[in-house]
Every structure is written in structure tokens, then in C-alpha cells.
DRENGUVO-537832 format. One record per atom (N, C-alpha, C): x, y, z; residue in one letter. Coordinates in steps of 0.02 Angstrom, whole numbers, plus 32768, in hexadecimal, padded with zeros to 4 digits. Layout:
# DRENGUVO-537832
XYZA;...
***
This chain:
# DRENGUVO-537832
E0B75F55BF2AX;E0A25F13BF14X;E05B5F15BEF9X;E05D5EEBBEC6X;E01E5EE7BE8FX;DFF05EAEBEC3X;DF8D5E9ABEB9X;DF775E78BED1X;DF805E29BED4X;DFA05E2BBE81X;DFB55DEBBE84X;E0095DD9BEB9X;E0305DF9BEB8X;E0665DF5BEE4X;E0595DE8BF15X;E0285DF7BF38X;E0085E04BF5FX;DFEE5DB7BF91X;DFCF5D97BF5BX;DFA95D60BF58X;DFDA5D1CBF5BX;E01B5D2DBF39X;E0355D01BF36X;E0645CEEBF5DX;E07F5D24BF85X;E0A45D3ABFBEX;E09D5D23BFF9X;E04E5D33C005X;E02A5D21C03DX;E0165CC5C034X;DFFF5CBFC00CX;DFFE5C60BFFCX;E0395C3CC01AX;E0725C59BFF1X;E0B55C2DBFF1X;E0C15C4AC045X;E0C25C6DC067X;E0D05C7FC09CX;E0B15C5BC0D7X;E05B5C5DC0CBX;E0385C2BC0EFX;E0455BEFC0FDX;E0605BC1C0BFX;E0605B8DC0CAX;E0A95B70C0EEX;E0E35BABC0D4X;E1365BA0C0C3X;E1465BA1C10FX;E11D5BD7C12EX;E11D5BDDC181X;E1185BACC1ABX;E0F95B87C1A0X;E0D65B40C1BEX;E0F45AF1C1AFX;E1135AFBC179X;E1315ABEC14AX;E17A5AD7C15FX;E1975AA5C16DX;E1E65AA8C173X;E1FC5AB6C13AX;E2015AE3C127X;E21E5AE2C0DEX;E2325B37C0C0X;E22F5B68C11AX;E24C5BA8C10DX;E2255BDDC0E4X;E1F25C06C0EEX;E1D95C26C0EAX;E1F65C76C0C1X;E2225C7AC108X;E25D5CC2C0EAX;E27C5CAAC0ABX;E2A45C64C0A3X;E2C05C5BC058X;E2915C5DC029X;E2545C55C026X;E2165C4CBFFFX;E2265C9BBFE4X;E2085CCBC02DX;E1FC5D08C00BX;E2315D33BFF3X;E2745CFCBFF3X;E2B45D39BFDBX;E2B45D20BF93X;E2A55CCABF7EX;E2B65CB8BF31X;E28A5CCCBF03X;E2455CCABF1FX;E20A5CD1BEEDX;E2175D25BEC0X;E2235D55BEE4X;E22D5D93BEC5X;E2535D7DBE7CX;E2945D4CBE9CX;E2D15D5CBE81X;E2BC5D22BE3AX;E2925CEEBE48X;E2715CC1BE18X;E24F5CEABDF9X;E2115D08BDFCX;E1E35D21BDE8X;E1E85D6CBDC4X;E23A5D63BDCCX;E2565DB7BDB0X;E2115E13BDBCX;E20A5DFCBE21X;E1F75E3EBE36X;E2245E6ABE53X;E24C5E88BE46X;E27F5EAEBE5DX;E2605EDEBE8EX;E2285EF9BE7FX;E2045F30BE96X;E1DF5F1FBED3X;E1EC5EEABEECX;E1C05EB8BF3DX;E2115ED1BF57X;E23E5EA6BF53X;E27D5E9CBF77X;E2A05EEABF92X;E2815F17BF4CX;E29B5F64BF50X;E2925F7FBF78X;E24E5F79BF86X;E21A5FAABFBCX;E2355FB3BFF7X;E2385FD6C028X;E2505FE6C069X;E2305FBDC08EX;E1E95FABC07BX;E1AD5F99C09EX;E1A35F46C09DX;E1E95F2EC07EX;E1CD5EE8C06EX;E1D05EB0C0AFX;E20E5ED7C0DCX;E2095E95C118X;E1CE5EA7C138X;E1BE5ED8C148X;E1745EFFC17FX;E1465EDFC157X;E1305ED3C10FX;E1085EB9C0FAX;E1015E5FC114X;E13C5E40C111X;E13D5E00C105X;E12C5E00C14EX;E1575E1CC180X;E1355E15C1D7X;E0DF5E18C1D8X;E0B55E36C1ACX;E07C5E3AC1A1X;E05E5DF4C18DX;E07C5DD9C165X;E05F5D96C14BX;E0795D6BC18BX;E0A05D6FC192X;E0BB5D49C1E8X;E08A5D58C20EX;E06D5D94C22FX;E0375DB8C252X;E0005D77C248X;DFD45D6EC1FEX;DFB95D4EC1E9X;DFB45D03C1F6X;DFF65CF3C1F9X;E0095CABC210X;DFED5C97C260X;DFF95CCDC271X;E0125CD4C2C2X;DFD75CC2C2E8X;DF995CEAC2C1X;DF575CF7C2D0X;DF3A5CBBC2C0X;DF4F5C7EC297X;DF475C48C280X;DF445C17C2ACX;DF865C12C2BCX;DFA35BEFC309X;DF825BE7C347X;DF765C42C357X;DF425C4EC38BX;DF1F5C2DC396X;DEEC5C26C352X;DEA95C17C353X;DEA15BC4C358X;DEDB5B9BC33CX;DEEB5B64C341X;DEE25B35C386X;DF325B64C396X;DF2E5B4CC3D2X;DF215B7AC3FEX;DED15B95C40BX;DEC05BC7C43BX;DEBA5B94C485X;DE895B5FC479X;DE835B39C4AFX;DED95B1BC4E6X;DF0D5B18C4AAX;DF4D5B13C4C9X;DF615B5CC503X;DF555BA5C4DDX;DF4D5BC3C4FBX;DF285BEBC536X;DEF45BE3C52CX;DEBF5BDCC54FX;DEC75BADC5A3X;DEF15B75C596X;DF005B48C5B5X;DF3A5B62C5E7X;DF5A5B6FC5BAX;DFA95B9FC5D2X;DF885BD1C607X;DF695BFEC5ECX;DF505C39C624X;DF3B5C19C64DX;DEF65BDCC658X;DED95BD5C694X;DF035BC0C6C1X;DF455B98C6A3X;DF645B7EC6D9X;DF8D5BB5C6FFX;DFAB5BF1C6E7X;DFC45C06C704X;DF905C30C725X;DF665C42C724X;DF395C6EC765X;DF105C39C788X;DF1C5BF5C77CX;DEF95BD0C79CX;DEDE5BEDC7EBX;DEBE5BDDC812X;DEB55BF9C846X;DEE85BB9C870X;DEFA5BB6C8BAX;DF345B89C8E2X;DF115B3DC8CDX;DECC5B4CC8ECX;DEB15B10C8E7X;DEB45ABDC894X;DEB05AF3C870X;DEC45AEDC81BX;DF045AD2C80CX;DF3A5B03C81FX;DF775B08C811X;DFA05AB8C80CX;DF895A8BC849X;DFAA5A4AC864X;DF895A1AC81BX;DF695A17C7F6X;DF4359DCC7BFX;DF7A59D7C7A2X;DF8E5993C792X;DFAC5980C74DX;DFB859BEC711X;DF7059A8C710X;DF7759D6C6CCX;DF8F5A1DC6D5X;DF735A51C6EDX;DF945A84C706X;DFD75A78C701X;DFEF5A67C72CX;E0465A50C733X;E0655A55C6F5X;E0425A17C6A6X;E0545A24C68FX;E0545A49C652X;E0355A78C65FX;E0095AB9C639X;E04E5AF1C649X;E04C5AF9C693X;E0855B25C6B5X;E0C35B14C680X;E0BF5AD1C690X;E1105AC5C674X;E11D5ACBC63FX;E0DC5AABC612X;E0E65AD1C5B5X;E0F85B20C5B1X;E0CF5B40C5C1X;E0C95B9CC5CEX;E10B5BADC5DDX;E12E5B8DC625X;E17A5BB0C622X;E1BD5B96C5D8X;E1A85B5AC5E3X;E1DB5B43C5A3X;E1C95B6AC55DX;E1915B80C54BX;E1705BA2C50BX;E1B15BF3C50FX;E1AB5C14C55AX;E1CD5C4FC569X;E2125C4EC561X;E2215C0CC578X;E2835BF1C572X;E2945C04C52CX;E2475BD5C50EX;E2695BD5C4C7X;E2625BFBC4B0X;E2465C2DC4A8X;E2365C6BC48EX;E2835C9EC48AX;E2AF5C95C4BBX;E2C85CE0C4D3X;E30A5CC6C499X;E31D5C91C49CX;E3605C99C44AX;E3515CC8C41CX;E3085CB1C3FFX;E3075CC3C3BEX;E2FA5D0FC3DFX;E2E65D33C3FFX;E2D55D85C414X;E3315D88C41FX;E34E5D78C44BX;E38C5D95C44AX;E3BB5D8EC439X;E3C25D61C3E6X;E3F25D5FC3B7X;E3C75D81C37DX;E38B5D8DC380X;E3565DCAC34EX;E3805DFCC343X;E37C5E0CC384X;E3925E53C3A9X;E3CB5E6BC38DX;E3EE5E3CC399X;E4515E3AC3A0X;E46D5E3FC35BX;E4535E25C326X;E44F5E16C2E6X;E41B5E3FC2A8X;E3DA5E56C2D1X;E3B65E64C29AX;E3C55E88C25EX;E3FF5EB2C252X;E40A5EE2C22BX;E42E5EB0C1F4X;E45A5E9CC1EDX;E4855E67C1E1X;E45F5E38C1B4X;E42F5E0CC1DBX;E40C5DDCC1D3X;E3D55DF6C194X;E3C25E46C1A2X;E3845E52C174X;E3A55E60C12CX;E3DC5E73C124X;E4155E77C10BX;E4175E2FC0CCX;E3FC5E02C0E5X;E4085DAEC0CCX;E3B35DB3C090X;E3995DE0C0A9X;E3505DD0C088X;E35A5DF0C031X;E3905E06C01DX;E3A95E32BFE6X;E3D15E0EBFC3X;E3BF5DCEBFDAX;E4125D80BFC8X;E40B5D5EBFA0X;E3E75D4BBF7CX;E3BD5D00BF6AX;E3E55CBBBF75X;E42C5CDDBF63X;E4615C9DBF69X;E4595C6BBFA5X;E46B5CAFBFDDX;E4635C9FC023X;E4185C66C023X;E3F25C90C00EX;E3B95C54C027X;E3AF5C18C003X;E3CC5C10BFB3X;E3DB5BCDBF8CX;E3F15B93BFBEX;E4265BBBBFD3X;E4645B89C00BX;E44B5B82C04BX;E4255B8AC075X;E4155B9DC09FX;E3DE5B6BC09EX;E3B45B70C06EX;E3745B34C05CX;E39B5B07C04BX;E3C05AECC01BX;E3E45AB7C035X;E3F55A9EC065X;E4245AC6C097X;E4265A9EC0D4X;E3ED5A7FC0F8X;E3C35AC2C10DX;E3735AB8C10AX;E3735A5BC106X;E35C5A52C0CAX;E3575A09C0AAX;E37459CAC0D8X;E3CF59E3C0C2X;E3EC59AAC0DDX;E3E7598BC118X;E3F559DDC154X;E3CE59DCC188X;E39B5992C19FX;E35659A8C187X;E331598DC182X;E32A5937C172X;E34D592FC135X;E34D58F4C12EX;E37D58BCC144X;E3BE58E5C173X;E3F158CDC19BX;E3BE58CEC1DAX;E38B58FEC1DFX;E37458EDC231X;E34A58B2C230X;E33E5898C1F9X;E2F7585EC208X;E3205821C1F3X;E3695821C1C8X;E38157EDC1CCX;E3B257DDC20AX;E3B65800C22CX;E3D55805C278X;E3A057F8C2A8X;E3635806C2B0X;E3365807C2D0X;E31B57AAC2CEX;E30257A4C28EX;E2E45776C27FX;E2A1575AC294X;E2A15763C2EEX;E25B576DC2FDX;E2585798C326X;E22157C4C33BX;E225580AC373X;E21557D8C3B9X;E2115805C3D7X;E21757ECC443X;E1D557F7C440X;E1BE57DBC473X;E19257E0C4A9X;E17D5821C4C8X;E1AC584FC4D1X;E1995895C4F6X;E17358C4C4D6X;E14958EBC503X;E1205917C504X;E159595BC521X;E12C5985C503X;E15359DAC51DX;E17059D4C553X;E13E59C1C57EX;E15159E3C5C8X;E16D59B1C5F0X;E1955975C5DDX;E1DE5958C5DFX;E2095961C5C8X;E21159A6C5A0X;E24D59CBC582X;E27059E4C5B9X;E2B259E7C5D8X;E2D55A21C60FX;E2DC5A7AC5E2X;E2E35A88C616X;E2FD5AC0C605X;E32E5ACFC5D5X;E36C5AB7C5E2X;E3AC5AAEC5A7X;E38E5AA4C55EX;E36B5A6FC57BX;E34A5A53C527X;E3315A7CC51EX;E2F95AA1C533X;E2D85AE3C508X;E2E95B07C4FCX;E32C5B1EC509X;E3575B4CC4E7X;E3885B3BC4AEX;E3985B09C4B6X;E3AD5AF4C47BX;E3835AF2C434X;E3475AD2C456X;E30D5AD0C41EX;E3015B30C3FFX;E30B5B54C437X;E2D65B9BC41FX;E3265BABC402X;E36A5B92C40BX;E3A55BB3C3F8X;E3BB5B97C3A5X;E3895B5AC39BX;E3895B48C34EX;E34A5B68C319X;E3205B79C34EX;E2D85BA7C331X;E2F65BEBC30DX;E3225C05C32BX;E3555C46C314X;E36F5C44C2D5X;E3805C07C2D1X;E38F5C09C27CX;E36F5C1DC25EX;E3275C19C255X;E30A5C39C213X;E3015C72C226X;E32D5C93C23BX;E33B5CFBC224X;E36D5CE1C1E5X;E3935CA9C1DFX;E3A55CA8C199X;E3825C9AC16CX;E3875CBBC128X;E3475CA1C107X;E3725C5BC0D9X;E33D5C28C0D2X;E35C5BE7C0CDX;E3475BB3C0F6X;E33E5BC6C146X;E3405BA4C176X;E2FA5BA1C187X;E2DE5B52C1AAX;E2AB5B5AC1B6X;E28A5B5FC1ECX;E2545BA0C20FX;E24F5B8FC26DX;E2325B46C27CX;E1FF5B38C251X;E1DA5B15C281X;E20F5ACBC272X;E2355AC5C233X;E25C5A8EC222X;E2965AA2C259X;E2B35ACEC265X;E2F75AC2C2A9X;E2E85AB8C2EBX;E2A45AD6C2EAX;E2825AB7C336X;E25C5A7EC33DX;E2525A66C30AX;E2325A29C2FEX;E26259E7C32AX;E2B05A06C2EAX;E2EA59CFC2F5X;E30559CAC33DX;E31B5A10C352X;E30B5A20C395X;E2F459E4C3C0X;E2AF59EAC3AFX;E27259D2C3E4X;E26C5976C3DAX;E2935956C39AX;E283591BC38FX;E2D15908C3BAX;E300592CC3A7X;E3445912C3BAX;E32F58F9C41DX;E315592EC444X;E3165913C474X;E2C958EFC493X;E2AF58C5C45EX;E2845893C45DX;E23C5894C464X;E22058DCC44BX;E1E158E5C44AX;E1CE58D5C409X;E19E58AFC402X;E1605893C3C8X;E15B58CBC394X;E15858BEC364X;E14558F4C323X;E1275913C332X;E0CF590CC34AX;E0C1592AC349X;E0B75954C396X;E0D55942C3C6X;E0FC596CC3FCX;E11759A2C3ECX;E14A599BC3B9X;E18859B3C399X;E16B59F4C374X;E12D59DFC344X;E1035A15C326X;E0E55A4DC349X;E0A75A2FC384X;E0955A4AC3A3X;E0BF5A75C3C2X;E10D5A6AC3DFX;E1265AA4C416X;E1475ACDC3D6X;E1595AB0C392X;E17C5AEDC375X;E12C5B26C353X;E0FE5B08C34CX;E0C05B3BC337X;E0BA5B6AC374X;E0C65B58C3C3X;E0A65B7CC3E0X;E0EA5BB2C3ECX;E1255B9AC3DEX;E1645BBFC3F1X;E1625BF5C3B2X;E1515BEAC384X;E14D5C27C349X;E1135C59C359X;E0D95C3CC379X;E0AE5C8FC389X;E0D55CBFC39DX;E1025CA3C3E8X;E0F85CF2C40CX;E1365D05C3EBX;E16E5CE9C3B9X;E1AF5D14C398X;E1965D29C35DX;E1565D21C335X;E1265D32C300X;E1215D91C320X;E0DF5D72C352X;E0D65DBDC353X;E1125DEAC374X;E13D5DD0C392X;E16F5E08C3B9X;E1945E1DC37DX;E1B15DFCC335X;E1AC5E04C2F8X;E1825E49C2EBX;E13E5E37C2EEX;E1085E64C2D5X;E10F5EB0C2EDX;E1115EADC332X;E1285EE4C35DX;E14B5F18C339X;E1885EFBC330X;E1C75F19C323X;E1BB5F4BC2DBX;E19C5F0DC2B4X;E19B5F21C273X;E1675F53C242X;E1355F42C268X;E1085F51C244X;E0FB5F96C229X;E1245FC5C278X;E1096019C272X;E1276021C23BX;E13D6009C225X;E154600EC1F3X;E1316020C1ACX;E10C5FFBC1A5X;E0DF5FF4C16AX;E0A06034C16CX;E0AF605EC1A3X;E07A608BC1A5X;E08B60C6C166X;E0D560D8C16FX;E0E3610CC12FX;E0E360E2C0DEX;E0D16096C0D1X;E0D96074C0ABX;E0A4607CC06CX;E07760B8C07BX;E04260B6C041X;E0156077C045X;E0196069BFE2X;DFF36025BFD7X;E00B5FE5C008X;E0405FD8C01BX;E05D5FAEC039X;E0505F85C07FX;E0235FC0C0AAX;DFDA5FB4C0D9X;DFB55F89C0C4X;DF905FA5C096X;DF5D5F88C06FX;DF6D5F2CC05FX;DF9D5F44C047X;DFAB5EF0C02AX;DFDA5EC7C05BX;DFD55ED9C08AX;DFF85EBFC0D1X;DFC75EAAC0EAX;DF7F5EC9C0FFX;DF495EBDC11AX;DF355E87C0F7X;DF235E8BC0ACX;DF1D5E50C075X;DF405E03C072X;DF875E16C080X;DFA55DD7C088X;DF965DB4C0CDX;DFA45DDFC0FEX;DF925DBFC14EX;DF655DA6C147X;DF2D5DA9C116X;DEE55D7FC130X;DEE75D4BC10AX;DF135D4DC0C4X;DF0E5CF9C0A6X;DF465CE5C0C6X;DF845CF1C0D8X;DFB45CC6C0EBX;DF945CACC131X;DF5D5CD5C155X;DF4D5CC9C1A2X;DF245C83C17BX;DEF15C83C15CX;DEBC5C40C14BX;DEF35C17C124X;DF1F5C27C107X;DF495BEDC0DFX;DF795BD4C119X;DF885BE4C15BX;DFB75BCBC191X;DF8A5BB3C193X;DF4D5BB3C1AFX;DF2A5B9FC1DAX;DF2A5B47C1C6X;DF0A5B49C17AX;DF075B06C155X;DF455ADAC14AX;DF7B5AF8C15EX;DFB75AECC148X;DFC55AD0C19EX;DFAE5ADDC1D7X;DFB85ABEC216X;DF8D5A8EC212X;DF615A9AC202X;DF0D5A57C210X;DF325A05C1EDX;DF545A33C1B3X;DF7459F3C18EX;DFB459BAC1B2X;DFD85A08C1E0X;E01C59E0C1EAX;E01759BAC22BX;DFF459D0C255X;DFCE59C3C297X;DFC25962C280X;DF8B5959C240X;DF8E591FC233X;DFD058E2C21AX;DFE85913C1F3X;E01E58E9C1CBX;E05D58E3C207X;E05E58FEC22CX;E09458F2C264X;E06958C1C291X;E04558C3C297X;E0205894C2D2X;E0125851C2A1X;E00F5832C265X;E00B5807C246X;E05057E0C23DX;E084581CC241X;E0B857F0C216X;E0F857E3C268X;E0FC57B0C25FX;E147579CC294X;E19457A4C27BX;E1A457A3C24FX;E1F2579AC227X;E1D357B8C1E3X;E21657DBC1ECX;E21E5807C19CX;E1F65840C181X;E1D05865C1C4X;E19E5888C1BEX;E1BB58D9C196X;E1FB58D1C1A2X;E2175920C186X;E2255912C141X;E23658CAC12DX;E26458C5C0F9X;E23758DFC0AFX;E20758E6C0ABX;E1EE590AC059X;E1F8593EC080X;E1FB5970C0A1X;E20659BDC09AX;E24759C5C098X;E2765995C0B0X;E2C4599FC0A0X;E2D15992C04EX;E2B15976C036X;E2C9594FBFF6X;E2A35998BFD7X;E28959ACBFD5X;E25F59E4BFD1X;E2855A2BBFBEX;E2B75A2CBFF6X;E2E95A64C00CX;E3165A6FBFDCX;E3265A2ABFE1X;E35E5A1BBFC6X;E3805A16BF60X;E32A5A03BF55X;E30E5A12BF06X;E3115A69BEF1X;E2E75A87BF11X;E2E45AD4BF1AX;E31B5AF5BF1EX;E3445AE3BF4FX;E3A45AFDBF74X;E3B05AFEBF1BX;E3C35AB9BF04X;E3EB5A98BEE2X;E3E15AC1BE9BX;E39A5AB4BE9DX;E3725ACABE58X;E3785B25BE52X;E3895B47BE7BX;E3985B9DBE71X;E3C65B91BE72X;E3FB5B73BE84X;E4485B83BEA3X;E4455B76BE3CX;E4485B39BE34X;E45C5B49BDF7X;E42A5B63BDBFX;E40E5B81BDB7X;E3E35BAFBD93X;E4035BEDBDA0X;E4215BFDBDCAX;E4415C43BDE8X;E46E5C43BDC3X;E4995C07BDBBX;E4E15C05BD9BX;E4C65C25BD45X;E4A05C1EBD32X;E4835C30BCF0X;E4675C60BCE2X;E4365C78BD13X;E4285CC0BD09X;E4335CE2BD38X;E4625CC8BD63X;E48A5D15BD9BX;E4375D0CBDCCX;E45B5D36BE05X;E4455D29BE43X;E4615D3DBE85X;
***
């Protein structure tokens, strides 16, 4: 990958990560728009994109460090500590964050070969961002207004359900923080409830992502290089891309998904048939 590929990769990734609106379909159409055959070719291209994820990840962190930060004290609280409100419900965010976490690691797992398989598709992800969309704009006209609840009146069941719709986006098409979002509104947490637990549920499947992938990129040549490059603008372009959504979810009561569905659904619609014309 050239510097500009590079640049543009990491942008659309920063922001696509954060925005319900599927990230992986981003980075499977743009090649196929932008006629780069030679990104999609590479051996190195998912280990790369886990890199701009890396970037994201480090974004999040830094975001919500004080969330984390929070998380740790409660669990080494000392006895005396442990009994506060808050603690309690620090504990209880931290285990539900772990519930939700383990879908998306053990349908990763079960699937990854298959699934990485989908990143070589474009079709797949045309259709896929469509649903994406509809998704979306069926959840806020079903919804109409979000609940009252905070995280840590989620049960258990529910957080698995929620981290078992976060799994979708190993398809590319699908969006994490948009299926855990829906997830998180269906059983009556506030938008920006809903935001907050799907940002903090994508760190730790980001880097366990990163883990996996990355050694990868060590025999990759230039592909380091511009992995390191992208992680640091997609990391400052998440970052701006949370500061933003953090607000716009906490402002809006009803209909807060519906421009990123209508969104999806333009994009889905708008390759699906452009494909029909120049193949795809």
C-alpha cells in the first residue's frame, strides 16, 4: 500500500468503527470502488486493518480511561471500599463488559477462517450494509423512545445477547457498535447508555483481534510501516469520532440511529447496483 492508501484507509476506518455504519464493509468496498486490487491482494491486508482497529482501540482507552480506571479500583477495592454504591456498580459494569465480550471471541474462533474468507466479497458487504441500514431504521421505529436504564441494570442473559449481536460484524456489512447498540436499546438502556457499553465492549474484542493478527504483519515489509501510519490517524480520527457520538447520543431521545440507517441503506443500495454494471 501506497501513502495515500494509506491515509484513506485509516480515516474511513476511524470514523466507520465508531459510527454504526460497519467499518469491515467500508474496508472491503472502497478497494473495490476505488479500483485497488493490490490492498485486497496482499496477504497482509486483514493484519493491517486489525492495526487501524489497534488505533481505534487506543482511542477508546484514552476516552474512557477514567471508566476504566474506575473498573480496576473497584475490583481491588480494599473490604472496606468494596460495600459503596458505586463500587458495586463499577463491579457490575466490569463483569457484564466480560459476559459480553466472550460471543464475539468464541464465534471469532469457530468461524474465523470462513468469515475472513467474506473480506474478498464486495457483494457480501453491499447486502450486508443494507441490512446494516434497515436494521437500524426498523430499530428506532420500533423503539421510538429509549428506557431509563443504565449498564449495570442489564442481567446477564441480556449481555449476552447484546455481546451475541456484537458478533455480527465479523460479517463485513454489519455494524459492532450499531448491533450492540440495538442490543442495548431493545432492553431499555438510554442511547447514550447504549453507546457507552457498546464503545467499551469493542476495546477488549479490538485488541484480542490485535493479538491474533498482527504477528502477522512482521514478514509484511512496507506494510508495518503503513500499519503503524494508519493506527495513529485512525487512533486520533476514533478518538474525534467518539467525542462526537458520546454528544449526539446524549442529545437526541427518538430516532437517534435513523440517518446512519438511511445512510446504509443509500451505500447497500447504491453498490449493489453499480455492481450490476461494472461487475463486482
Amino acid at each position: 500500500m501506497n501513502l495515500l492508501q494509506t491515509l484513506v484507509f485509516a480515516l474511513i476506518q476511524g470514523v466507520t468503527e465508531l459510527f454504526p455504519i460497519s467499518s469491515v464493509g467500508h474496508a472491503v468496498l472502497l478497494p473495490w470502488l476505488l479500483h485497488w486490487p493490490n490492498v485486497q491482494a496482499n496477504a497482509a491486508f486483514l493484519p493491517y486493518l486489525v492495526m487501524l482497529h489497534v488505533g481505534t482501540a487506543v482511542a477508546l482507552l484514552i476516552y474512557f480511561l477514567k471508566d476504566w480506571l474506575t473498573f480496576l479500583a473497584a475490583v481491588f477495592a480494599s473490604s472496606k471500599n468494596r460495600t459503596s454504591r458505586k463500587a458495586k456498580i463499577a463491579r457490575k459494569e466490569f463483569g457484564l463488559l466480560i459476559v459480553g465480550t466472550l460471543p464475539a471471541v468464541v464465534i471469532g474462533e469457530l468461524g474465523a477462517k470462513k468469515l475472513a474468507a467474506l473480506f474478498a466479497t464486495p457483494r457480501v458487504a453491499m447486502t450486508f450494509l443494507l441490512v446494516n441500514g434497515i436494521i437500524l431504521i426498523l430499530g428506532d421505529r420500533l423503539l421510538k423512545r429509549t428506557g431509563e436504564k443504565d449498564i449495570a441494570d442489564l442481567t446477564v442473559g441480556q449481555t449476552v445477547v447484546v455481546g451475541f449481536l456484537e458478533s455480527f460484524a465479523l460479517i463485513p456489512g454489519f455494524s459492532r457498535s450499531a448491533m450492540s447498540m440495538i442490543g442495548g436499546l431493545l432492553y431499555g438502556l438510554r442511547y447514550e447508555s447504549a453507546a457507552r457499553f457498546s464503545f467499551l465492549l469493542a476495546t477488549p474484542v479490538i485488541l484480542g483481534a490485535a493479538v491474533k493478527e498482527l504477528p502477522k504483519l512482521h514478514h509484511a515489509g512496507t506494510m508495518l510501516s503503513m500499519g503503524l501510519i494508519g493506527g495513529v490517524v485512525a487512533g486520533i480520527a476514533a478518538y474525534f469520532s467518539t467525542w462526537f457520538l458520546m454528544r449526539y447520543f446524549k442529545a437526541h431521545e427518538v430516532k437517534a440511529l435513523r440517518p446512519f440507517g438511511i445512510y446504509c441503506v443509500i451505500v447497500g443500495a447504491g453498490t449493489w447496483i453499480l455492481s450490476l454494471f461494472i461487475g463486482g
